[in-house]
N, C-alpha and C positions, 0 to 999 in steps of 0.2 A: 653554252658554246661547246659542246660536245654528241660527236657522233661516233658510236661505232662503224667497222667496216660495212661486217656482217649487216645491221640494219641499214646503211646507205645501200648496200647492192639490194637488200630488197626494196627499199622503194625505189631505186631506179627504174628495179623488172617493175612494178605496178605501174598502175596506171590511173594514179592522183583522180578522187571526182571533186578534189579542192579546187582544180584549177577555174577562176573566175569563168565568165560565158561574155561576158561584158567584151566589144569591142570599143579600145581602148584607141584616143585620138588624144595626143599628147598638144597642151595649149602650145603656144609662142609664148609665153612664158616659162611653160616648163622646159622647153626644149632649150631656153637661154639657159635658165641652170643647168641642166646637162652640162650645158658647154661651159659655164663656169666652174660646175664640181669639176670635169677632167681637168684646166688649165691647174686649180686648186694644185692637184697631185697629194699633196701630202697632209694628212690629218691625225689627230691625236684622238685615240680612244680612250675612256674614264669609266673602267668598271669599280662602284661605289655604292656600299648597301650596308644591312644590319653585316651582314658575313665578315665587312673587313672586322669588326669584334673581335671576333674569332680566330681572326689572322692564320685561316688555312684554306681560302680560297672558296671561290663563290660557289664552288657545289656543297660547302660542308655541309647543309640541310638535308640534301638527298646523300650522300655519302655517312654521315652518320647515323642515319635514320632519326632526325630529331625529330620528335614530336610538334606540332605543330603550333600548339597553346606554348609551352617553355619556349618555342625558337622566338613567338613574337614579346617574350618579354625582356629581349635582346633589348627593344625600343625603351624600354625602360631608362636603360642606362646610356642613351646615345646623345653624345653632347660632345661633337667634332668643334671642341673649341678654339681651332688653330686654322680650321679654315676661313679661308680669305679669297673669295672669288677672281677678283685684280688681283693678286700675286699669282694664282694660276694661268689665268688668260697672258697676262706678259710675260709670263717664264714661256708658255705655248707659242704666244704670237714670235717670240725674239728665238725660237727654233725653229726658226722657219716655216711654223703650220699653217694652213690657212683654211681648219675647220676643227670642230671640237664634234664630238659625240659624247652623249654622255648617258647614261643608262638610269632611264627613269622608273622601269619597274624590271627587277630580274625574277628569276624565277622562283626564289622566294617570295615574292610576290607583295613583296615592302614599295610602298610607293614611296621615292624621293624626291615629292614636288606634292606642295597642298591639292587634296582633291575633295572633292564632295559627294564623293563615292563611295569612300573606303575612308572609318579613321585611324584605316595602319596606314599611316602615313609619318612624313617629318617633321610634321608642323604639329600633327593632334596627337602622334602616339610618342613623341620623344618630350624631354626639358627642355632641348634645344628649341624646340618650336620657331626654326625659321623654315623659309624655303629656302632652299639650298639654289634650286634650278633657276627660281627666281634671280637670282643673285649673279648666277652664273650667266643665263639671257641678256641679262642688263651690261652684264661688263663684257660679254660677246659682243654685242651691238655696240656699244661705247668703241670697241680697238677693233673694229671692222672685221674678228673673226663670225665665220659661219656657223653657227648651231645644227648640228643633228641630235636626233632625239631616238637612243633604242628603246623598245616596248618588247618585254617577251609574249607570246602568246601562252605561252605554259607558266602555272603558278603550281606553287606546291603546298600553298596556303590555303586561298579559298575554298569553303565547303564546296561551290557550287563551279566550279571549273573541273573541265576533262580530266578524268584519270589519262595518261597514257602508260609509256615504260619508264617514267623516272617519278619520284617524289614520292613513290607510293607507301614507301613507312613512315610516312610523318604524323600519320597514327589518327588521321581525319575518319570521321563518320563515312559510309558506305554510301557512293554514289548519289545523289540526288538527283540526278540527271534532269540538269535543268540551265538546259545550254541557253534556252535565249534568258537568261538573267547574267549570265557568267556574259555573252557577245553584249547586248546592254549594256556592263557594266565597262568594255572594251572597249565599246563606240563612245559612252559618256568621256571615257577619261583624255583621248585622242582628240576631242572635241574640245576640252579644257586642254590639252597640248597647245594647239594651235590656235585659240584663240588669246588665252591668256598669256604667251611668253610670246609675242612679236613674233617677226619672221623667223620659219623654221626653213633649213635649207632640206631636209629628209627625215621621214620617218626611217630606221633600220629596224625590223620584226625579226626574232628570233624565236626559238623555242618551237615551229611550226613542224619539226620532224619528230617531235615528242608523239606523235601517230603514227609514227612511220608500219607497225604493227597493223593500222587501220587504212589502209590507202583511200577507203570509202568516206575516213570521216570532212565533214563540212567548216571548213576553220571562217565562212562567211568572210571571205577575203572581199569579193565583190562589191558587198556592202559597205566593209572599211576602209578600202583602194577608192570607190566612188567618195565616202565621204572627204576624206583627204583631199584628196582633189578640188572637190566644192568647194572648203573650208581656205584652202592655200594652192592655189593652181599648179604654183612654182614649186612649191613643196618636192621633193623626187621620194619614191617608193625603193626602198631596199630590201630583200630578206633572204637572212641566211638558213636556207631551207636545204641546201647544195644539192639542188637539182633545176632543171631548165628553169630558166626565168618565165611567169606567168605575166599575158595579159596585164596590164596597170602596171608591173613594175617597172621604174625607170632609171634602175644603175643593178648590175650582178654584182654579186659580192663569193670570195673566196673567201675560206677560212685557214688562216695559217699552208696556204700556198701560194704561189702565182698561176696567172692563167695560162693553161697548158698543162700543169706538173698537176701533180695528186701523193705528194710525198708524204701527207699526211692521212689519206685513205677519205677524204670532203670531199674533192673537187673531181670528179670524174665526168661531171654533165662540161658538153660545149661550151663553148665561148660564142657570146650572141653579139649582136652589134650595139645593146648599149653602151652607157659611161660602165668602165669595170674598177671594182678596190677591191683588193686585198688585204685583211685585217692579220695583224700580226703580234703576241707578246715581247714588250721589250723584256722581258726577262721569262720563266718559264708558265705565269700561272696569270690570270685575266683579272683576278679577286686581290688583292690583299692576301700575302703566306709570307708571314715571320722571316722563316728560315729561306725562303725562297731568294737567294742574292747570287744568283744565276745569271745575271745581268752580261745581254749580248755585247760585246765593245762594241764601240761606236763605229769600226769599220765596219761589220758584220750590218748596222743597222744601217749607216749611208748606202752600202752595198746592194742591203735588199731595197730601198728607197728608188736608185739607179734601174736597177734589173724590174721591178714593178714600173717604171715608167717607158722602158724599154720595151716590155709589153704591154703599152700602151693601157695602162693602170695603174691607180690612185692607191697610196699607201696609208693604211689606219691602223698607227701602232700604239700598243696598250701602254697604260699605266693604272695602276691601284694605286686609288690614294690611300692613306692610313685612315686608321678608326679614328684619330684626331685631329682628321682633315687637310692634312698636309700632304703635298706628293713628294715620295721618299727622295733621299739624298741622292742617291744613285741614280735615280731616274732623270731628276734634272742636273744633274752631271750629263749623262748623258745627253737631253734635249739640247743643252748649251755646243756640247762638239757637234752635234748635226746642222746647228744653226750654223757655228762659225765654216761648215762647210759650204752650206746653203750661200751664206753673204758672198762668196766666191763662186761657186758653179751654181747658183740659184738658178739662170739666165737657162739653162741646160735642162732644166727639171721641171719650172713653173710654164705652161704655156706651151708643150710640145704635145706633138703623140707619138707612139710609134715611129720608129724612124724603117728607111725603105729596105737597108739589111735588116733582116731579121736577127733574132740572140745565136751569136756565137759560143765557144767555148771559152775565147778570148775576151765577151764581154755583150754589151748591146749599145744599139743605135739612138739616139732620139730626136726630132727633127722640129723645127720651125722654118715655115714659107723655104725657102734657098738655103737656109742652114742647115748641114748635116754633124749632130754631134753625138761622135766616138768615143763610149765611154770602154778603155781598155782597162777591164780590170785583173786580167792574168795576162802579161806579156810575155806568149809565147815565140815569137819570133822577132827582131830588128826589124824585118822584113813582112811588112803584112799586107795581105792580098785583101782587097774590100770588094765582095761581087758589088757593084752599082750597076748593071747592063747598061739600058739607057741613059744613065746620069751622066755627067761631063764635072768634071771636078776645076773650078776657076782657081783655086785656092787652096790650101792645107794650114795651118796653124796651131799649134799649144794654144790652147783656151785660155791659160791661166795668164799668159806673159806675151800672146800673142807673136811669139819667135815663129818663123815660118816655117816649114818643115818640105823635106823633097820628097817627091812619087813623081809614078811615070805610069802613063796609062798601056793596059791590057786587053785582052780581050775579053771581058764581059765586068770589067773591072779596074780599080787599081791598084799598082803595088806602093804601099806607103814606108816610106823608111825613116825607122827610129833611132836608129844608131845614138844619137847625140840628146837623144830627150833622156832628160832627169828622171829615176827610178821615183815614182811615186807610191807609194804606199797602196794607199785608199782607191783611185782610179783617175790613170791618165786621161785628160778630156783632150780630144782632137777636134778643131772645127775646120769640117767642110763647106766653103763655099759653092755651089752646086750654078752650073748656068744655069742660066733662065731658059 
């Protein structure tokens, strides 16, 4: 989950020959999930591997140059005795998520899901010898949350996977160059994703800028976007590549911005017309880090929840679990206050898109069928002007207590007055009743 600037502007100027050739015709199956991932809006990310060990975050293999044989006898001692798949799914589901992602191979290249591919895995290279993901599918599908599934394309493990610009002191033997055993071993496992854990709701790929250096090279997207498909029609394609969305994929995904901004130096490719999410750390690091208690308050995180839905996108906020399988104390602190926000302006955030004002300074819009809702989150005026041109406004009201509120229409607009609404904190919700 990391890109410099410097290499995202050069692969922007390139001109990718990864991009699939495949035209791509999205089932009625897949197109309902679409429509179910957007209504969704809000989902929990699970970055979880040998790294949390180490508890300094999921690059420490490439950032320390660990050798590659000493990092995997990490597995050795890995025995997350305190996880409990139901305790996480209901602490997720009761804050209001309504999808889980969870990262089955990062880029250390630790599989955390039995395969028959590799026996660095959780079940053949640890004591624990469970599946974790297994575990985690079953109690997803039990409380009706959706399953995503991230796969990096970059490993820093495997003999026989691409060098590109990260992983390269891990102190592996020289090149083999022996890409269709590494893609092979890509397609086998993706294959074992989706058939053996039930419904997946999306594959998310990561790691694909790890070439960015190579714009020529072949990540055989074609071949694993087609099988996907086969496998799970419904399935949706994501990859955080941060550049135009390819042929077969079917949601964009931002890293650590919203759609529009680039405040992190990712997201400078357009906004396309599929389902859009925005992935974001609830505190500062995606891994498991000790010291990292950096934790955003829970205004900051309902905030950017609001303002992602506002631009009409789906919000995927991290958490690391611990090396002992537990998700930290802080973090379901926090899940718990977004929830109790959720049980109250849920109705506002689950099931809208985009609303017809665009993001203000004062806040954004989100919209169901005739309902227009106002999420003011800096009150800058009593007096606030709404462009609506063509809209006709039946109605005004506080969301929360349903007290009616006065305006008076304008020219391309209305002017809504607050005088007497209660100082909220977090974000004043206004619903517009809009004529038919």
């Amino acid at each position: 989950m990391k890109l410099t600037t410097l290499c995202l502007l050069f692969a922007l100027l390139a001109a990718p020959a990864t991009v699939p050739a495949q035209t791509y015709q999205p089932s009625e199956a897949n197109l309902q999930s679409r429509r179910e991932f957007q209504e969704a809006r809000f989902g929990i990310f699970l970055h979880w591997g040998l790294y949390a060990m180490l508890a300094s975050g999921e690059w420490t293999m490439h950032n320390q140059n660990l050798n590659y044989k000493d990092y995997a006898m990490l597995a050795g001692g890995f025995y997350p005795s305190k996880f409990n798949a139901e305790e996480w799914v209901k602490a997720i589901k009761a804050a209001g998520a309504r999808y889980i992602c969870f990262t089955t191979r990062h880029h250390e290249g630790f599989s955390m899901f039995h395969t028959r591919y590799s026996d660095y895995n959780i079940v053949d290279a640890t004591p624990f010898g469970r599946d974790v993901l297994k575990e985690l599918a079953d109690a997803c599908h039990k409380h009706g949350i959706r399953l995503h599934l991230y796969y990096s394309h970059a490993d820093w493990y495997r003999e026989d996977a691409p060098r590109g610009r990260t992983g390269l002191g891990t102190g592996r033997p020289a090149p083999k160059d022996n890409g269709e055993s590494y893609f092979n071993f890509i397609n086998g496992q993706l294959t074992e994703l989706l058939t053996n854990y039930g419904e997946i709701g999306a594959i998310w790929f990561d790691g694909m800028w790890d070439q960015d250096r190579n714009p020529n090279f072949d990540w055989h997207l074609d071949e694993q976007y087609s099988l996907i498909h086969k496998l799970q029609p419904a399935c949706l394609i994501g990859n955080n590549h941060h550049i135009t969305p390819f042929p077969g994929e079917d949601i964009q995904i931002f890293e650590r911005d919203l759609p529009g901004e680039n405040k992190a130096g990712m997201s400078g490719q357009a906004i396309s017309r599929l389902p859009l999410e925005t992935c974001e750390t609830m505190n500062g690091m995606w891994g498991y880090k000790i010291n990292d208690r950096n934790y955003k308050p829970a205004k900051e995180l309902i905030r950017y929840l609001v303002k992602a839905a506002g631009k009409d996108a789906n919000l995927l906020m991290n958490i690391g679990p611990q090396p002992d399988g537990q998700l930290p104390a802080i973090a379901l602190q926090r899940l718990s206050e977004v929830g109790k926000w959720l049980e109250t302006y849920g109705e506002t955030i689950y099931g809208t898109r985009g609303g017809c004002i665009p993001p203000h300074t004062w806040g954004v819009t989100t919209q169901k069928d005739n309902k227009l809702y106002v999420h003011i989150l800096n009150l800058e005026d009593k007096a606030l002007f709404l462009p609506l041109e063509d809209h006709k406004v039946r109605k005004a009201m506080l969301f929360a207590d349903r007290s009616p509120l006065r305006f008076h229409e304008e020219e391309g607009g209305i002017v809504l007055y607050l005088n007497d609404v209660p100082q909220e904190e977090t974000d004043i919700v206004v619903e517009l009743q809009l004529k038919e």
